[in-house]
Structure formats: C-alpha cells, structure tokens
C-alpha positions, -999 to 999 in steps of 0.1 A, spaced: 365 -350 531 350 -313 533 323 -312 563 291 -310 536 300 -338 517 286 -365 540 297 -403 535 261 -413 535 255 -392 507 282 -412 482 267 -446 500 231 -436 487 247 -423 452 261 -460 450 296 -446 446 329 -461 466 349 -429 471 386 -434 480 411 -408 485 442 -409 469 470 -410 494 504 -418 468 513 -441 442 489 -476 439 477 -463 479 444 -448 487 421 -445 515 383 -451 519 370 -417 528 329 -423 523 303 -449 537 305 -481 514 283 -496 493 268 -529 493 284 -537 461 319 -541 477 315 -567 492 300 -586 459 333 -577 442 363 -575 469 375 -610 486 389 -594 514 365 -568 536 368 -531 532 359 -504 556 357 -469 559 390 -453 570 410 -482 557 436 -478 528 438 -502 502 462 -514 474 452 -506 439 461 -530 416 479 -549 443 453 -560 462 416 -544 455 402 -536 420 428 -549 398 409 -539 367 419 -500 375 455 -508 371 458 -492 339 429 -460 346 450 -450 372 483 -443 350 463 -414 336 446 -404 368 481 -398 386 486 -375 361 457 -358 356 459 -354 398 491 -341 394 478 -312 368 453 -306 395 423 -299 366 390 -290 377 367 -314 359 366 -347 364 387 -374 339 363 -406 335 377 -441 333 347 -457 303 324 -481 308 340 -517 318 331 -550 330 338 -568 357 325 -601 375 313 -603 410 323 -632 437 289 -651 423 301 -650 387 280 -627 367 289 -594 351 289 -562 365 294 -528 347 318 -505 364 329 -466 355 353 -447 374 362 -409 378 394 -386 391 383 -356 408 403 -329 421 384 -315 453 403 -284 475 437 -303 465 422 -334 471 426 -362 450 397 -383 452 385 -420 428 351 -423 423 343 -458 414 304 -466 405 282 -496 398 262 -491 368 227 -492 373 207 -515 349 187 -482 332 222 -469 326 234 -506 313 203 -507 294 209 -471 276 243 -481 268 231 -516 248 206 -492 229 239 -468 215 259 -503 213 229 -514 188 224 -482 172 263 -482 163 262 -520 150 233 -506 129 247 -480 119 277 -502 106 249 -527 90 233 -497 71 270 -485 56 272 -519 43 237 -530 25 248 -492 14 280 -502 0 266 -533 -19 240 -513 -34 266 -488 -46 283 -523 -61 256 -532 -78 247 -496 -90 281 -494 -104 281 -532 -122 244 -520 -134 260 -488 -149 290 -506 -168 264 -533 -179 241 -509 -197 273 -491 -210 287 -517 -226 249 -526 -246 247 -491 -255 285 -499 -267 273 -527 -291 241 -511 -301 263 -480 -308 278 -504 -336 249 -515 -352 233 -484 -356 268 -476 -374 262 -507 -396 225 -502 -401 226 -462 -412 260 -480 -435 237 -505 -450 216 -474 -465 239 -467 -490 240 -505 -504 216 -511 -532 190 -525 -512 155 -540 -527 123 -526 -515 116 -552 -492 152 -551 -481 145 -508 -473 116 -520 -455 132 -543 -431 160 -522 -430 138 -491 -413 121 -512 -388 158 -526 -376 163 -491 -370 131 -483 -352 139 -510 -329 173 -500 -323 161 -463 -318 137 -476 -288 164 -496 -276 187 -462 -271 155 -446 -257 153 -473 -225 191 -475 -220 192 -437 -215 162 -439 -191 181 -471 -173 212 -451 -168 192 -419 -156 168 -441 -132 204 -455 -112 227 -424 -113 231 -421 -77 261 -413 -63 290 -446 -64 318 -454 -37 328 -485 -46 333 -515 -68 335 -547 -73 368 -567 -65 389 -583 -89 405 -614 -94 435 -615 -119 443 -652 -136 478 -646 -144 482 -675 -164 455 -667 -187 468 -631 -187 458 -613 -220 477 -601 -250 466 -562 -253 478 -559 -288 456 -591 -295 425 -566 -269 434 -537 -293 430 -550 -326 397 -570 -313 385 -537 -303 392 -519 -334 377 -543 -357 345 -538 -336 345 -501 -336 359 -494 -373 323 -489 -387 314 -464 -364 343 -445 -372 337 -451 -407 305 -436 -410 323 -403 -393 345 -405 -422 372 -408 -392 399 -440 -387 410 -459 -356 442 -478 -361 469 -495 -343 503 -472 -349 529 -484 -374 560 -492 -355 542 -519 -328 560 -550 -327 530 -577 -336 557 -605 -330 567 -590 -290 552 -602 -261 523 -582 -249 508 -600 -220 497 -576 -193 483 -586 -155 443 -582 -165 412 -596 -173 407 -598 -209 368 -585 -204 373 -557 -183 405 -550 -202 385 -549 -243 360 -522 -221 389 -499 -209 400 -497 -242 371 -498 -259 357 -465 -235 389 -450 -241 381 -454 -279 347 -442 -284 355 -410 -256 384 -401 -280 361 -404 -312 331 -384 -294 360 -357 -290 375 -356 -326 364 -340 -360 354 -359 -389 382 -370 -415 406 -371 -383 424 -404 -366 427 -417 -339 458 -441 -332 465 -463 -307 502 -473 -299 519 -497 -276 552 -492 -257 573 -514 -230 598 -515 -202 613 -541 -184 581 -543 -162 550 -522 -175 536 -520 -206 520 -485 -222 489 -474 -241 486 -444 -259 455 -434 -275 459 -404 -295 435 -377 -311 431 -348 -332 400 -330 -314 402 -294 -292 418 -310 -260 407 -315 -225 401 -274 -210 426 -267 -186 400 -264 -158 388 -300 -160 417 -320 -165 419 -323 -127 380 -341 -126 386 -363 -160 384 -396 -139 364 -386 -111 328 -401 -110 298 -383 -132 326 -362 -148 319 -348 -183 330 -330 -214 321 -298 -221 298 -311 -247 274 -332 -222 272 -359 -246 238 -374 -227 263 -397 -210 265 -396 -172 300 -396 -170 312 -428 -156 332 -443 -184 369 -429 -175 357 -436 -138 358 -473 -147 388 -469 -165 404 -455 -137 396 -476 -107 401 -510 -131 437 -504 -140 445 -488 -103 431 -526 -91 454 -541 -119 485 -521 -103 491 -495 -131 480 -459 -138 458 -442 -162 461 -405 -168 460 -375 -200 483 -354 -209 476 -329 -246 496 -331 -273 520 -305 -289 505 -303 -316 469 -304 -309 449 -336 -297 442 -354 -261 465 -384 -253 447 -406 -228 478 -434 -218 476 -465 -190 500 -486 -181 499 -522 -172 522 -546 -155 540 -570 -178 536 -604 -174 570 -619 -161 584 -645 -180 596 -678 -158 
C-alpha cells in the first residue's frame, strides 16, 4: 500500500482492506478489524492471503465476478457491492457493503461493517419505499371507486334521461288539469335530479387509472341481439321526441346464435353509451341503426349515424379518459372510456371509423361463445 495510507487508518475506518493478488486470491494489506474475527472461523492477519469464496467471505463470490472486471478496466471511481447481510459466529445479523478500488494500479476490496446509524438510515428509505408502494395503492382503489362512482351516476342520468323523454311526451296527451299539475311537478323533480347528478360527476372528476376487474360467467353468457333490442326499447322515446329512430338493421338473423363472452350489465351500458353518444351527434329526423355481423369466432357491432363525423384531429383521443366532442355536451367524457377498457377486458376491440357517405360508425367486437 502507498506510504500515507496507514493500516491503522482502515482499522479505525472499520474497513478490512485486501489486495487483490489474481483470480479468487488476495492479500490482507491494512490492520484488521475486530469484526473479523466475529465473522471468519479461521484467524486472519495482516500480510496473509486468503481464498475468496473458497475459504473466507463466501457471500462475495458473486461481487467479485464484476469486480475482476471492473479491475481489469482499471476505472478511477470505486464500483460498490450493495448493502447485504450476513450472520456472525454468535448468530445474529450483520450488514456488510463492499467496494473495488483501483489505487496507482492497485487493485484493492474494501469490505465494511455497517454501522447501526447507517443500518438505521437504510430501514428509514426501506419504509419510506414500502410507503410509498402503500400510498400507490389506497391511490389506485380510490381511482376504482372514482371510476365505479362515475359509471354509477352515468347510468341514473341514463334512466332519468328517459323519463324526462316520456314526461315532456306526456305533454302532448290530453291531460286533465290536475293531471298538468302533477305532470309539472314530476318534471321539477326530475330537473333537480339533473342539477345534483351534474354536481356529483363534477365533485369526483379526478384523474382515473384503473378499474375494476371482471369476471365473465360463460355459461350465462348473453345474447347481444336480445342486449340490443332491450336497449332500444328503453331509448326509443328519447329518440322519439328528436323526431329521430334507433333500430336494429334489416338483414340480422333473429333466429342465429348471438351469445358473446360478457356480462349482460356491463354489456346493455356499452351499447346503451354507444347509443345515446351517436344520438347526441345526429340531426333530427335522422337514424341511427344498429347491425350485427359474425365469424367463426367474434361477433361485430355496428352502430351507425347520420351526424358531421368525428374531426380528424380527435379521432386519435375518442376513447381516451375525459375525452369530448366538439360540442362539450356538459358530460365529462368518460362514456367511450368505459366502453373501451370493458370490451378490451372481454378480449375484443372497439374502435370508429366514418362512413362514405357521411355519419360516424362506432363497431366492437366480441368473442363468440363456442358451441360444445
């Protein structure tokens, strides 16, 4: 060792330095420290050479694969080993880090006990990071219940959506006075009841990363022509008032097999947002028609419109979270969101594509439901 690095010094640092002499062989080059001889079986002292993993401090078997490179690079910072553990003669742990060093062509291992201050820092960033991991998830079951919150509210305002349809409907029957009287206050109610489910949705529309899982019951798969026409019996009023139609296309087989891998719930609210975003998007006395194709193994949705079209510029967004229309209908966007990450979970695809003649087609396709 160079003349002003003095043995005691590494002895008082609490270091054992060895110097590397060739492969798995080095040589004790400093004063030792008491430690040693709580860890080693047999006695080291200075001057001696030792086996490394053979004999002495078989945990740095694997360290010194990338030291006898780095040596051999002859860098000029030091390349550290990590924090391990390791248990003394008596049994009980002991925290270990070790270091190449390059020194005047040199090629020297410092191995050092860890110190309890040091030990004690490192269990303080070991908590912080299992904290850290604790705080990403309460986060991401809040998200989970954000998003269930959001599609909860969506599908009341759905419903509500309906009766307000069948109410304002009801004011062109030949109603009595009394009839006209009970009639305005069902509408004042329903009018607050739009009023606090557009506050709920603006009170929770935080940013959402996840969702909740699903579980598909294959053998109580669901029939989507059976989900279509359910869905279009519920809607038809609110079309009707727009003077517009939503009907199931001419040539679908009603006598085929249209069982899908879904969940009949989730599937009547894909359909039914795919709906209503399509009739938000089309003029009055216009259609919007809802057809049914299959292969061997998917079945596809089309649902087709007459309105202006998707702009160019935000086709790529259409089922990203919060996205909108150009319109800004006062919705916050997450209803092709849910469409989106439902039929992904299902194992089929959702996407848009305009049509030649005018109109938006928004399709999905489901996996079939395999027969025997």
């Amino acid at each position: 060792m160079n003349n002003y690095i003095t043995a005691d010094l590494f002895a008082a640092l609490n270091v054992l330095v060895l110097e590397y002499i060739n492969i798995g062989r080095f040589r004790v080059s400093a004063s030792i420290p008491a430690w040693v001889k709580d860890i080693c079986k047999s006695k080291i002292t200075l001057g001696m050479e030792v086996l490394i993993p053979q004999e002495q401090f078989p945990f740095l078997e694997n360290f010194l694969v990338d030291a006898e490179e780095f040596w051999q690079r002859n860098e000029n910072f030091p390349m550290k080993s990590g924090i391990w553990v390791e248990q003394n003669l008596g049994g009980k742990e002991c925290y270990f880090e070790a270091s190449a060093i390059c020194v005047n062509n040199q090629k020297i291992l410092v191995i050092k006990l860890l110190d309890e201050d040091y030990i004690e820092k490192f269990s303080i960033i070991q908590q912080a990071r299992v904290n850290n991991l604790n705080y990403y998830q309460i986060l991401k079951e809040n998200q989970k219940k954000e998003i269930l919150i959001h599609c909860i509210i969506h599908d009341i305002a759905g419903q509500l959506s309906g009766i307000n349809c069948c109410l304002a409907l009801l004011e062109l029957e030949n109603l009595t006075p009394k009839g006209k009287e009970r009639l305005e206050i069902g509408r004042k109610q329903s009018i607050k009841q739009e009023m606090l489910i557009r506050e709920v949705l603006d009170a929770f529309s935080a940013e959402v990363r996840s969702f909740e899982s699903f579980d598909v019951d294959i053998k109580n798969a669901p029939n989507i022509l059976n989900v279509i026409q359910e869905v279009i019996a519920i809607l038809t009023p609110t079309f009707a008032l727009n003077h517009m139609q939503l009907q199931l296309a001419d040539n679908v087989d009603v006598n085929a097999d249209w069982r899908v891998i879904a969940d009949k719930s989730r599937l009547e609210r894909v359909i039914s947002n795919l709906a209503e975003n399509a009739f938000r998007y089309s003029p009055s006395e216009s259609a919007v028609v809802i057809d049914l194709h299959q292969d061997d193994d998917f079945i596809l949705v089309h649902i087709n419109d007459q309105g202006s079209g998707v702009p160019p510029e935000m086709i790529a967004s259409l089922f990203q979270k919060f996205s909108q229309g150009k319109e800004k209908t006062g919705r916050i966007g997450l209803g092709l969101y849910f469409c989106r990450i439902t039929i992904e979970r299902w194992g089929g695809e959702i996407g848009y594509s305009p049509l030649p003649d005018g109109g938006s087609r928004f399709w999905f396709r489901l996996p079939k439901v395999k027969i025997g």
